[in-house]
NUGURO-471154 format. One line per field, with one value per residue (C-alpha): residue number from 1; residue in three letters; z, x, y. Coordinates in steps of 0.25 Angstrom, whole numbers. Last residue first. Layout:
REM residues N
k	c(NUM, ...)
r	c(ALA, ...)
up	c(Z, ...)
east	c(X, ...)
north	c(Y, ...)
***
This chain:
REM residues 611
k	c(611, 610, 609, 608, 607, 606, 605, 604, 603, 602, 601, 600, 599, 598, 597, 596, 595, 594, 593, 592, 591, 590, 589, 588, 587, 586, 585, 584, 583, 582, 581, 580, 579, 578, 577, 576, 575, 574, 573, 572, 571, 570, 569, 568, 567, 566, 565, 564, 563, 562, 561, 560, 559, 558, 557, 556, 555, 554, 553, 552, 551, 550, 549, 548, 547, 546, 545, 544, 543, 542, 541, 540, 539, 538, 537, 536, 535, 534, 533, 532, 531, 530, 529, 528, 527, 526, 525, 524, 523, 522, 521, 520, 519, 518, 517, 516, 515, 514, 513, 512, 511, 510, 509, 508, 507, 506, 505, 504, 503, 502, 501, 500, 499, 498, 497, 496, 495, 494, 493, 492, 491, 490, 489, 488, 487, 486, 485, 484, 483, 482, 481, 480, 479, 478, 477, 476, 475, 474, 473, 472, 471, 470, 469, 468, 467, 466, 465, 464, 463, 462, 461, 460, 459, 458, 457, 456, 455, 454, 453, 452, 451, 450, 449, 448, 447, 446, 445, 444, 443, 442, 441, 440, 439, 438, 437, 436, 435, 434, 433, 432, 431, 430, 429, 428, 427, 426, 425, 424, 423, 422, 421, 420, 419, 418, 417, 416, 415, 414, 413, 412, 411, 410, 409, 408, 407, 406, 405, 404, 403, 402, 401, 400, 399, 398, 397, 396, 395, 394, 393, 392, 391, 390, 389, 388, 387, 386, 385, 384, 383, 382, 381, 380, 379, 378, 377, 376, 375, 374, 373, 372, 371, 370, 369, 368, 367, 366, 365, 364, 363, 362, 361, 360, 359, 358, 357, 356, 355, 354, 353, 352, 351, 350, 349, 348, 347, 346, 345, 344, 343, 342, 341, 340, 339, 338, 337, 336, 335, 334, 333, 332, 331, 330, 329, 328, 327, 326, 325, 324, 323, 322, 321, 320, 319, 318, 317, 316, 315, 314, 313, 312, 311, 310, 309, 308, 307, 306, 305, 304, 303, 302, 301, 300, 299, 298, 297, 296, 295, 294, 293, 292, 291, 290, 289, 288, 287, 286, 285, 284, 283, 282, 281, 280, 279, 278, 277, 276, 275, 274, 273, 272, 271, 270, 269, 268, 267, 266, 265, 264, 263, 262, 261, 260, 259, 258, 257, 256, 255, 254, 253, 252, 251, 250, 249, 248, 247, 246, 245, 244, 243, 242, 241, 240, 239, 238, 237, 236, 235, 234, 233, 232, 231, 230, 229, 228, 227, 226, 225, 224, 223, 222, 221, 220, 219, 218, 217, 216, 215, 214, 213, 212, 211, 210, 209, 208, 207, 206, 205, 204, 203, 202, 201, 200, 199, 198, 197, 196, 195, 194, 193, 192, 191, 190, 189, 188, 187, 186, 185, 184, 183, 182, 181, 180, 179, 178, 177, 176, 175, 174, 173, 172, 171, 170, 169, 168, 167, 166, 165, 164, 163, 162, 161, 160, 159, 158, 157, 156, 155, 154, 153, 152, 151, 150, 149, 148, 147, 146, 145, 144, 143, 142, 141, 140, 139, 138, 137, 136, 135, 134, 133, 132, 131, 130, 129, 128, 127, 126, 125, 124, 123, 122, 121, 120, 119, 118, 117, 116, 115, 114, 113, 112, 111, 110, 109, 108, 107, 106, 105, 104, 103, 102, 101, 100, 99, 98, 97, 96, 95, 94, 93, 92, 91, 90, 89, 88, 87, 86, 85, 84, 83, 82, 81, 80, 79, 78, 77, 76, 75, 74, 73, 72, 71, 70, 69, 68, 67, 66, 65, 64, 63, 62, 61, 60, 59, 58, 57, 56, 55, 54, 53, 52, 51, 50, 49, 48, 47, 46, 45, 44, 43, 42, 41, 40, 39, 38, 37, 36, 35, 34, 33, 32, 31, 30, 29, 28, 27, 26, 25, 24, 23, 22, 21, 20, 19, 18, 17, 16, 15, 14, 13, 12, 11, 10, 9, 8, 7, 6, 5, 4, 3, 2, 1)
r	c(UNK, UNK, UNK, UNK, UNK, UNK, UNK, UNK, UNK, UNK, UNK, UNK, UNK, UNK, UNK, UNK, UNK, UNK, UNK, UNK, UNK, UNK, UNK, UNK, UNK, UNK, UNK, UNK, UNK, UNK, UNK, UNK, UNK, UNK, UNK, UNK, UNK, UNK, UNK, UNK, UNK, UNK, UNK, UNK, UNK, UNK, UNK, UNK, UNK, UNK, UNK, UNK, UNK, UNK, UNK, UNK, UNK, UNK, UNK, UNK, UNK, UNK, UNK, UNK, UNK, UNK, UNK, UNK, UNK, UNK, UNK, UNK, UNK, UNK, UNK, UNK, UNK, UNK, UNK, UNK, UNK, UNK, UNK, UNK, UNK, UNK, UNK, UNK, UNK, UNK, UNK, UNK, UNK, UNK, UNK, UNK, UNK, UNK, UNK, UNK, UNK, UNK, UNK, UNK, UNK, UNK, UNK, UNK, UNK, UNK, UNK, UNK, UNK, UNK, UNK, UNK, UNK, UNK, UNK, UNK, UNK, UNK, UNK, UNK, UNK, UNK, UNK, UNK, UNK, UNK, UNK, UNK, UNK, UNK, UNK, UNK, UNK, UNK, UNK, UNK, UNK, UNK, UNK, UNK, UNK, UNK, UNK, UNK, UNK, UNK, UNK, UNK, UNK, UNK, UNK, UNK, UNK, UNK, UNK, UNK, UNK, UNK, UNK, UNK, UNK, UNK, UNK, UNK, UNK, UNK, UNK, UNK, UNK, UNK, UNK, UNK, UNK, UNK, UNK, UNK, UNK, UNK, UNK, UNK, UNK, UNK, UNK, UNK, UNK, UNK, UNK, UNK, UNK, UNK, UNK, UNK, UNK, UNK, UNK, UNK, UNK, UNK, UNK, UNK, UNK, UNK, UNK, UNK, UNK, UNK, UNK, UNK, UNK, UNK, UNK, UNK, UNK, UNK, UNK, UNK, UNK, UNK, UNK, UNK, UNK, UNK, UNK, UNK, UNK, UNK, UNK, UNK, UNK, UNK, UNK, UNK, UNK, UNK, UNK, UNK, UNK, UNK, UNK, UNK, UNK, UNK, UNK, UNK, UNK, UNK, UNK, UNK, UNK, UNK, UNK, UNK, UNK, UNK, UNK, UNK, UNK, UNK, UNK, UNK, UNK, UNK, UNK, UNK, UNK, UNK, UNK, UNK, UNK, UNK, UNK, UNK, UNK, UNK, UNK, UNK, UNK, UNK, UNK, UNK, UNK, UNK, UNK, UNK, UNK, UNK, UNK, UNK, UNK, UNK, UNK, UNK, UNK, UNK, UNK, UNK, UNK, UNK, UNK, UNK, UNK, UNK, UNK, UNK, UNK, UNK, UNK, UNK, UNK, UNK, UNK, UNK, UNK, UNK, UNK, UNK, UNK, UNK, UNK, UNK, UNK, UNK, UNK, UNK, UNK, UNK, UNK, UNK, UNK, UNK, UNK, UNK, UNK, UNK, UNK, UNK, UNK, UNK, UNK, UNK, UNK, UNK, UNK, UNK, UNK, UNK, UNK, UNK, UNK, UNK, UNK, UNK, UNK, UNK, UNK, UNK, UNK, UNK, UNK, UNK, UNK, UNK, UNK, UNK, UNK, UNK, UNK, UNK, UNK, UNK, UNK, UNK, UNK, UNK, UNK, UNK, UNK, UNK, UNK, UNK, UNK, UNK, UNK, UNK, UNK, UNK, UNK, UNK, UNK, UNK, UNK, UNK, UNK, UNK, UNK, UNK, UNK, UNK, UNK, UNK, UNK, UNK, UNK, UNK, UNK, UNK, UNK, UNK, UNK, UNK, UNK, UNK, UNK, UNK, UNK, UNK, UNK, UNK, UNK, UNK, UNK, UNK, UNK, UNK, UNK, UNK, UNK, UNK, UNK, UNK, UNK, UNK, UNK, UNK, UNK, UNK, UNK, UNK, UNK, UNK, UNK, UNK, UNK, UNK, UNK, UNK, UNK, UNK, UNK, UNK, UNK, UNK, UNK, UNK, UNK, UNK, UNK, UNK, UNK, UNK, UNK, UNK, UNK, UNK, UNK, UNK, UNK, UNK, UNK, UNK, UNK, UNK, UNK, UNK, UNK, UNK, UNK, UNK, UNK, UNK, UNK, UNK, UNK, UNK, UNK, UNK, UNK, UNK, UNK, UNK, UNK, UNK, UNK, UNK, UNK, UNK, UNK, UNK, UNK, UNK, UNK, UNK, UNK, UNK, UNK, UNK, UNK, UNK, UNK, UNK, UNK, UNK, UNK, UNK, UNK, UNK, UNK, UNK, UNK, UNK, UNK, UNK, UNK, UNK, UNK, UNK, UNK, UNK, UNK, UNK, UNK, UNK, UNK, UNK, UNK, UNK, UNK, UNK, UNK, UNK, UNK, UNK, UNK, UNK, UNK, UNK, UNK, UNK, UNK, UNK, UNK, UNK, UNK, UNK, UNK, UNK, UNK, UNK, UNK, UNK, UNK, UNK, UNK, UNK, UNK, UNK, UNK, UNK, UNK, UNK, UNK, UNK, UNK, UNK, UNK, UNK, UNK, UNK, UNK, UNK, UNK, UNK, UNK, UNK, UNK, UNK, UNK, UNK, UNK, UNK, UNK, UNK, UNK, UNK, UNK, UNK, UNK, UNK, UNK, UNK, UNK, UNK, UNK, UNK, UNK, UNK, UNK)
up	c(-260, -263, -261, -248, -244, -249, -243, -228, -231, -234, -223, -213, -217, -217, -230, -230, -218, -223, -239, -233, -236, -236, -236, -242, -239, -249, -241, -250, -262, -253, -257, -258, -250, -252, -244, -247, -236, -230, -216, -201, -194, -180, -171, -166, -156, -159, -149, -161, -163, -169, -180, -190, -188, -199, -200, -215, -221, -233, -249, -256, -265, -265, -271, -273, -275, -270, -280, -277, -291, -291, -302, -306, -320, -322, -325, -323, -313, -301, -302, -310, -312, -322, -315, -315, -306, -291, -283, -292, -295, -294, -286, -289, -290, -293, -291, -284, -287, -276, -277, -263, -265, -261, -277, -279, -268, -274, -267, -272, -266, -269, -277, -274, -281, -286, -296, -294, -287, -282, -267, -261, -257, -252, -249, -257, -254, -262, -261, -249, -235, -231, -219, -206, -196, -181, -178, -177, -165, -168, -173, -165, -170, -182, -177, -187, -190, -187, -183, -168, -167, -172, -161, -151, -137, -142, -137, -146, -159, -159, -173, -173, -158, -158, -169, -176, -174, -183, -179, -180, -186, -187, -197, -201, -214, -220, -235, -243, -250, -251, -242, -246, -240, -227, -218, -204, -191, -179, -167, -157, -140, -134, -133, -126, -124, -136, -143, -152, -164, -170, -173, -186, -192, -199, -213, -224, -231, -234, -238, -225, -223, -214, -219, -228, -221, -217, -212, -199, -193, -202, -208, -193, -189, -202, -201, -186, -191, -201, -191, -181, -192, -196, -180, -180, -193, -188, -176, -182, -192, -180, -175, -174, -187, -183, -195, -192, -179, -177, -186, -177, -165, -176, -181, -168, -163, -174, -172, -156, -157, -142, -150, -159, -151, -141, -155, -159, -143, -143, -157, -153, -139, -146, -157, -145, -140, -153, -154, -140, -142, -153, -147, -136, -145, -153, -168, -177, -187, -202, -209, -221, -217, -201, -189, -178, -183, -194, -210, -213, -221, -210, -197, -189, -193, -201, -212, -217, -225, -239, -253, -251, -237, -228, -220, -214, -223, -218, -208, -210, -206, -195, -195, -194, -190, -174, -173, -183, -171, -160, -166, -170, -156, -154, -142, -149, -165, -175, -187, -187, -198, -213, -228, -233, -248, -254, -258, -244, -243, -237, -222, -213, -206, -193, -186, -197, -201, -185, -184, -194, -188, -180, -192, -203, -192, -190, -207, -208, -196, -202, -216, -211, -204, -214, -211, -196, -187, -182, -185, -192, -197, -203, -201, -211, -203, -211, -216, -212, -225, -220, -231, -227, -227, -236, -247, -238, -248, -236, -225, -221, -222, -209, -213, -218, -210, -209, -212, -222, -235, -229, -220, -222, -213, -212, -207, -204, -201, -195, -196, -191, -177, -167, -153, -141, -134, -140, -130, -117, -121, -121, -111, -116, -106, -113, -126, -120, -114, -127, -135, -125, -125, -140, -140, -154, -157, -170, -183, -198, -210, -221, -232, -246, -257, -269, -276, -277, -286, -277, -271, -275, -265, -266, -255, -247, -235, -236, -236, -221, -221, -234, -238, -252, -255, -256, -259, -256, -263, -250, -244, -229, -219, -202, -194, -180, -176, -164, -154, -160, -158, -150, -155, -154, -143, -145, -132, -127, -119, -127, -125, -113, -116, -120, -116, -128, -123, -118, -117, -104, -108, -100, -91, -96, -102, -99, -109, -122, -120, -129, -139, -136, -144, -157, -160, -160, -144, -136, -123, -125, -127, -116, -106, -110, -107, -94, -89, -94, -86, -90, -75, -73, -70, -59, -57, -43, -39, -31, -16, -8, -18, -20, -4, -3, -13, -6, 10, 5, -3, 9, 17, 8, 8, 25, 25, 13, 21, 33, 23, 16, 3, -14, -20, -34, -26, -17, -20, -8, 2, 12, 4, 12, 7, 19, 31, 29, 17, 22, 37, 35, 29, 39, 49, 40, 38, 56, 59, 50, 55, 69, 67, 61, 72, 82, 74, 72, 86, 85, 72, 73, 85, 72, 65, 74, 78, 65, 63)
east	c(484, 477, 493, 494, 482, 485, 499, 495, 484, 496, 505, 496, 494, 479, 478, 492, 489, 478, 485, 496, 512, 524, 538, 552, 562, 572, 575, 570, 564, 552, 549, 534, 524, 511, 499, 483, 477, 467, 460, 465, 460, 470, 467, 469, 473, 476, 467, 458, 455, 455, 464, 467, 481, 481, 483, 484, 477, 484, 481, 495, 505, 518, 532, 527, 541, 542, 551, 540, 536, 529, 537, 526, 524, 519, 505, 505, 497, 503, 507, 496, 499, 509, 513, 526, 526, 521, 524, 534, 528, 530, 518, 508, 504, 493, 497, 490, 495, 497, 507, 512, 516, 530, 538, 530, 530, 523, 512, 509, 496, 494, 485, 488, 490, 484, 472, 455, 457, 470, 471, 470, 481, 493, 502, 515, 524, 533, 545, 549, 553, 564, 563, 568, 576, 578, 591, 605, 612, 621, 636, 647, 652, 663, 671, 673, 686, 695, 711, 707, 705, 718, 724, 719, 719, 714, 721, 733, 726, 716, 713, 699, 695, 679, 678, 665, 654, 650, 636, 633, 622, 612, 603, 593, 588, 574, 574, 562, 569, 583, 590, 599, 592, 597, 593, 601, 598, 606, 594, 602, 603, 608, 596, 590, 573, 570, 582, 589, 584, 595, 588, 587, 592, 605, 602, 614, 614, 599, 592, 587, 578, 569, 560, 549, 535, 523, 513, 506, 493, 484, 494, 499, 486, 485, 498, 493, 482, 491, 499, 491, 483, 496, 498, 487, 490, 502, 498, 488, 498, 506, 519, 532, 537, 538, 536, 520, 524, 535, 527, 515, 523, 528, 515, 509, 520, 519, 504, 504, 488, 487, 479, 488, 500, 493, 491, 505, 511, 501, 507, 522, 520, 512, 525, 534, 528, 531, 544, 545, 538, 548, 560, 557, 552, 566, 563, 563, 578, 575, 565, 568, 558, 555, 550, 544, 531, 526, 531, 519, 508, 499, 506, 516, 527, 523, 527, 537, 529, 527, 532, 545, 547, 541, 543, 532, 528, 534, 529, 529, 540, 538, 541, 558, 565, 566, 552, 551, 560, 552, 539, 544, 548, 559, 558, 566, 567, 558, 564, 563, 553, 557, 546, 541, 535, 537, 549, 558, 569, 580, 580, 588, 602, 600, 616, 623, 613, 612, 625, 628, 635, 646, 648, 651, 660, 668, 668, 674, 685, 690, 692, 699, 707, 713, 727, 722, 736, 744, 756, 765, 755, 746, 730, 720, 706, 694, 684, 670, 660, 647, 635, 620, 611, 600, 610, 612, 625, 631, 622, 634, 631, 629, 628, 615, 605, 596, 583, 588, 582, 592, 588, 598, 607, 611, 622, 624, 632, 629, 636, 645, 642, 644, 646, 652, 663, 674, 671, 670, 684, 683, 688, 682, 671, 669, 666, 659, 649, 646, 643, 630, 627, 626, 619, 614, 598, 596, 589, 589, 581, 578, 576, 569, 572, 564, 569, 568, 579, 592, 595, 607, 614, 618, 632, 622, 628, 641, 640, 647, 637, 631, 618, 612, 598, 592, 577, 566, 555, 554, 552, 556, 561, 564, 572, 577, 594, 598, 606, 617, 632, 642, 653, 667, 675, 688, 696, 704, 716, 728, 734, 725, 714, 714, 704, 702, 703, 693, 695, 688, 685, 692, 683, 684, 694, 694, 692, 697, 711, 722, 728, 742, 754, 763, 748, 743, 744, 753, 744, 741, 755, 761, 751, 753, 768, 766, 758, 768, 780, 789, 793, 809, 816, 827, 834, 834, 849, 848, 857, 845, 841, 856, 857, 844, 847, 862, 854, 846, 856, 863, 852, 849, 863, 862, 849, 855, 867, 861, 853, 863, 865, 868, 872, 866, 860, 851, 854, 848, 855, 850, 858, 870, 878, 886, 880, 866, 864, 879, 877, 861, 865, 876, 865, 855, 869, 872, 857, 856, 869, 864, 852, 857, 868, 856, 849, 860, 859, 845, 843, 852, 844, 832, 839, 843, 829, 822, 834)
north	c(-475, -490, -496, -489, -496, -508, -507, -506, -517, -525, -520, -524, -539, -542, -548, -554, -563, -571, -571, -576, -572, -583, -581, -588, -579, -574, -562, -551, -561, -568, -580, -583, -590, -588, -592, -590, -592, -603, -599, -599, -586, -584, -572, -559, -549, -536, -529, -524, -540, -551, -548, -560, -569, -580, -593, -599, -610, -612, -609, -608, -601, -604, -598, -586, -577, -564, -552, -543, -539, -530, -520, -508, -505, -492, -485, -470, -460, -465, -481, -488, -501, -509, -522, -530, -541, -547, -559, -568, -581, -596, -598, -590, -575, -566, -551, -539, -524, -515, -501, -495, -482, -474, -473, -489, -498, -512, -520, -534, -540, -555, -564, -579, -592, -604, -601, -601, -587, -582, -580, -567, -554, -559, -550, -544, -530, -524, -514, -519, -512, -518, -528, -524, -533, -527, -520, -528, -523, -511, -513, -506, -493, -486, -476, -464, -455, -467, -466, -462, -477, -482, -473, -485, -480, -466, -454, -454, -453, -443, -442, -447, -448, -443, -456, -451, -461, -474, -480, -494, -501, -515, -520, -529, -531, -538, -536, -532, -519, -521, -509, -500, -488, -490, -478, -478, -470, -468, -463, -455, -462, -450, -442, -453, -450, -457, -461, -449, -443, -431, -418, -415, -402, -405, -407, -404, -417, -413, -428, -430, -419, -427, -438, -434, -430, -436, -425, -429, -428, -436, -445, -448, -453, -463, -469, -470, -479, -487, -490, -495, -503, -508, -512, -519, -528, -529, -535, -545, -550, -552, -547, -555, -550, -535, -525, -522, -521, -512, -503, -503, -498, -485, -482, -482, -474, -464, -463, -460, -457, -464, -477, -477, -479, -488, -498, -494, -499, -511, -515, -514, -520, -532, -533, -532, -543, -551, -549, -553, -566, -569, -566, -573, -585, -585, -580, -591, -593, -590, -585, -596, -607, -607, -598, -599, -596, -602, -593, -585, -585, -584, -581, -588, -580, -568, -566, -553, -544, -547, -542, -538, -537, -530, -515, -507, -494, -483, -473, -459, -451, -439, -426, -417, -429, -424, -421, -435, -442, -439, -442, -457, -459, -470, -480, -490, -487, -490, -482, -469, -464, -465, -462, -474, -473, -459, -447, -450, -442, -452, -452, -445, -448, -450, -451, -446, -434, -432, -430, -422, -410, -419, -427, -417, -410, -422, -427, -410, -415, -427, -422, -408, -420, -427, -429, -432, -429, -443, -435, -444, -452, -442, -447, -447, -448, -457, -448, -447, -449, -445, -450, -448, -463, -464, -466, -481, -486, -495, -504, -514, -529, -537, -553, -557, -562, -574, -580, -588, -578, -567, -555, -545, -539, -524, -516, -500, -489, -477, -463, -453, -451, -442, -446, -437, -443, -434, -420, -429, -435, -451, -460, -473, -470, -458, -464, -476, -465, -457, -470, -473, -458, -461, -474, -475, -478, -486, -480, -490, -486, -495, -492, -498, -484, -479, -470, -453, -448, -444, -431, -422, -414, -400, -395, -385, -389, -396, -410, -417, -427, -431, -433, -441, -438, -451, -449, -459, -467, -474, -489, -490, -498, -495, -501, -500, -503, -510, -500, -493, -499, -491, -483, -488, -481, -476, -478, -466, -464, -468, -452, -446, -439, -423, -416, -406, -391, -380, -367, -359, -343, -334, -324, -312, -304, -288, -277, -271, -277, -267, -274, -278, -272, -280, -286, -301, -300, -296, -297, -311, -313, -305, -311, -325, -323, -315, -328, -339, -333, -346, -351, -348, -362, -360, -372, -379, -383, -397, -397, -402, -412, -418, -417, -427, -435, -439, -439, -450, -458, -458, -465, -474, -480, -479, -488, -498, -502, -509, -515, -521, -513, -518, -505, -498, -487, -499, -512, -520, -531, -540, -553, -552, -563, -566, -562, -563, -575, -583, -580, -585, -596, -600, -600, -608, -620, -620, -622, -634, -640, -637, -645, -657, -659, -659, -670, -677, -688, -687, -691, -703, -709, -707, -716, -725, -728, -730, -741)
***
């Protein structure tokens, strides 16, 4: 069978084959002969290829006659130069003054570059650098400034009162701004910064150890007032209705820069008058050159009626952490708090040593308010203190701020980073504060939009519709408790009863008043009190507003000095311990008579108190 088949084969094969051959060569008459596909459309005609050379062709030699036979007409060039001659000669009189002498060279105008419609990207202003703190207690004077008031125009100044602050100073990066300005394609003339003001947000320390949300800082009278208006545009024409308005609110800003961007403090009567607050690499000398002298120091910040305790120390909360305070600090974060402590302390003791008295004060201040230094350390560093305090007595006049409270003062020189003119200081005075209270804060800046009004040159018109572009948020700066208006320490043990005798210290119109108090549990630390205040005898309020809520004998560790060198070493003895709730942050706290005795800022009010 296989055999057949394949004989079979053989015998057609050939027929196969010249079938085959004979169907592809009658496709190929069909497609080239019949159908002619090779065809293009060219002038509205479907050509062969042996058509389409000769069609170009002629189409060729049709343009070129029409060009060669075209008729030029005349169009006479307007004599521009004989027609500015006749007018500049005619002048504003029927005959042409006579020229008393020859022109010079002709002076060079200069026009707005003009970007390209859709062109330009507003930016938004960058975020300060983490803001520094500083508090205060003052019987101060608001005097109320407004930019843009005319000079002379009177102004009433408030009645001296006693103000908590808290003032705020951040570095903006005005070169830094600059640049994103011109890279967003910015004219040379419009990406220059001004600003208009600061805004700022604060969170307060709650009784959980946490935060509160971010609440706006509004109502500051420390701070000077600049209304800007917003632009009124006509809808047909897209023109600013308002612009008288506008352009007054531009002129007030560009001439009170400084006032916007450093507003001065409050006139201060007595108690804590303002310096800068600690800022990177700030010198103090610098700015009071700038300022008009230096500000003394103000007392360092508590809470009211103790300090914050010390973890690990006697009286104390143990270290890591635990009870109401909230999360511990990570170990890095702690041992680098703690080194920077040591830097700060060697850098006050070098200060002294090298008569730099407003570096020493400054270094021991960032001591005595950190939380990871020692009783040891701070009671160094008030020693540091209170010896440069002494220098700059003797050298020195303290003096009030700088005229702040005249709306119309423009003399100051604007404070810049050390060595970077382009890096101002931004300042904040928040004299609604509560006093006791630990905040933290963070800002933004709000400058003048260089593209109000210009419309079709913005990407977005919606952003050439605001008079002031609002900024990025800072980082949040450092916490800072308020400076209270009384302070408590534990002064002895009372004899044959329970309880304790303390130290209660009341800020009274700038001075420090001590009266001692027996307590127990179940009471409130401090009353009412008649003593002599001036030449008169007054009731004088306290009251603290702690609660005792124990009283105790323990064996308590504390930290004694050892050494000049700042070391020192651990005494084990019974103390006399309190614990009490503290009514800023709803804290429960605890102060020791062993640690209370050498605190700092105790002796620091005994002796302001024995004025």
């Amino acid at each position: 069978m296989g055999k057949n088949w394949l004989k079979l084969v053989e015998i057609h094969i050939e027929k196969a084959v010249i079938g085959v051959s004979g169907l592809f060569l009658l496709a190929m008459i069909v497609m080239f002969l019949v159908l002619s596909p090779n065809k293009v459309e060219f002038g509205g005609r479907e050509l062969s290829p042996g058509e389409l050379d000769e069609a170009i062709k002629t189409e060729a030699e049709e343009l070129d006659r029409r060009v060669k036979n075209a008729k030029v007409e005349d169009q006479p060039a307007p004599t521009f130069a004989s027609e500015l001659k006749q007018r500049f000669e005619s002048g504003i009189q029927a005959a042409p003054l006579r020229l008393a002498g020859a022109f010079g060279t002709p002076l060079p105008t200069f026009t707005e570059q003009e970007e390209a419609p859709g062109s330009i990207a507003v930016v938004t202003p960058l975020k300060p650098l983490p803001p520094a703190a500083l508090t205060g207690r003052s019987m101060g004077v608001r005097v109320p400034r407004k930019i843009g008031q005319p000079p002379g125009e009177p102004v009433s100044a408030g009645e001296p009162a006693e103000l908590p602050w808290v003032s705020l100073a951040a570095y903006f990066p005005v070169r830094e701004q600059q640049d994103e300005m011109t890279r967003a394609g910015y004219a040379a003339y419009r990406a220059r910064v001004y600003v208009v003001g600061v805004d700022v947000q604060r969170q307060e320390l709650l009784a959980s150890g946490e935060y509160s949300p971010w609440s706006d800082v509004t109502g500051s009278r420390a701070m000077p007032e600049f209304d800007v208006p917003g632009p009124i545009f006509d809808d047909e024409t897209g023109a600013i209705i308002n612009k008288s308005e506008i352009d007054a609110a531009w002129e007030a800003a560009k001439s009170a820069q400084v006032d916007l961007m450093q507003p001065a403090f409050f006139q201060v009567r007595a108690g804590d008058t303002w310096h800068m607050p600690p800022l990177p690499g700030f010198d103090e000398d610098e700015f009071a050159s700038a300022a008009g002298g230096r500000q003394p120091s103000p007392a360092p910040p508590g809470e009211p009626g103790a300090p914050p305790p010390v973890p690990g120390a006697a009286g104390g909360p143990p270290a890591g952490g635990g009870g109401l305070g909230g999360p511990p600090p990570s170990p890095a974060a702690d041992r680098e708090a703690k080194e920077k402590v040591k830097t700060d302390l060697a850098a006050a003791q070098e200060a002294l040593k090298t008569k730099q008295w407003d570096a020493a004060v400054r270094n021991a201040e960032l001591v005595l308010t950190s939380a990871a230094a020692t009783q040891s350390q701070k009671t160094l560093a008030g020693r540091v203190r209170d010896n440069a305090n002494k220098e700059i007595a003797k050298t020195r006049t303290p003096i009030a701020p700088p005229p702040s409270a005249t709306p119309t003062e423009t003399t100051r020189t604007l404070v810049t980073a050390p060595g970077d003119p382009d890096k101002p200081v931004l300042l904040f005075h928040d004299d609604t504060v509560e006093s006791g209270k630990t905040y933290r804060y963070r800002m933004r800046v709000r400058l003048w939009n260089r593209y109000l009004g210009r419309l079709k040159v913005v990407k977005e018109p919606a952003q050439a519709r605001k008079s002031v572009l609002i900024g990025e948020w800072s980082l949040a700066g450092a916490p800072i408790t308020v400076t209270p208006s009384t302070y408590f320490f534990v002064k002895s043990p009372r004899v044959g009863k329970p309880g304790a005798i303390v130290d209660v210290f009341k800020w009274r119109s700038g001075d420090w008043i001590r009266q001692n108090f027996e307590i127990e549990v179940g009471d409130q630390v401090g009353a009412l009190r008649k003593v002599k205040f001036g030449d008169a005898n007054e009731d004088i309020d306290f009251a603290t507003g702690a609660i005792v809520l124990d009283v105790r004998d323990e064996p308590v560790a504390a930290r004694v000095l050892a050494s000049a060198k700042g070391e020192f070493r651990h005494n084990r003895a019974n103390s006399v311990v309190v614990s009490y709730l503290d009514p800023a942050d709803g804290q429960v706290k605890e102060k020791a008579l062993a640690t209370d005795k050498d605190d700092p800022r105790y002796r620091q009010l005994k002796s302001a108190s024995e004025k």
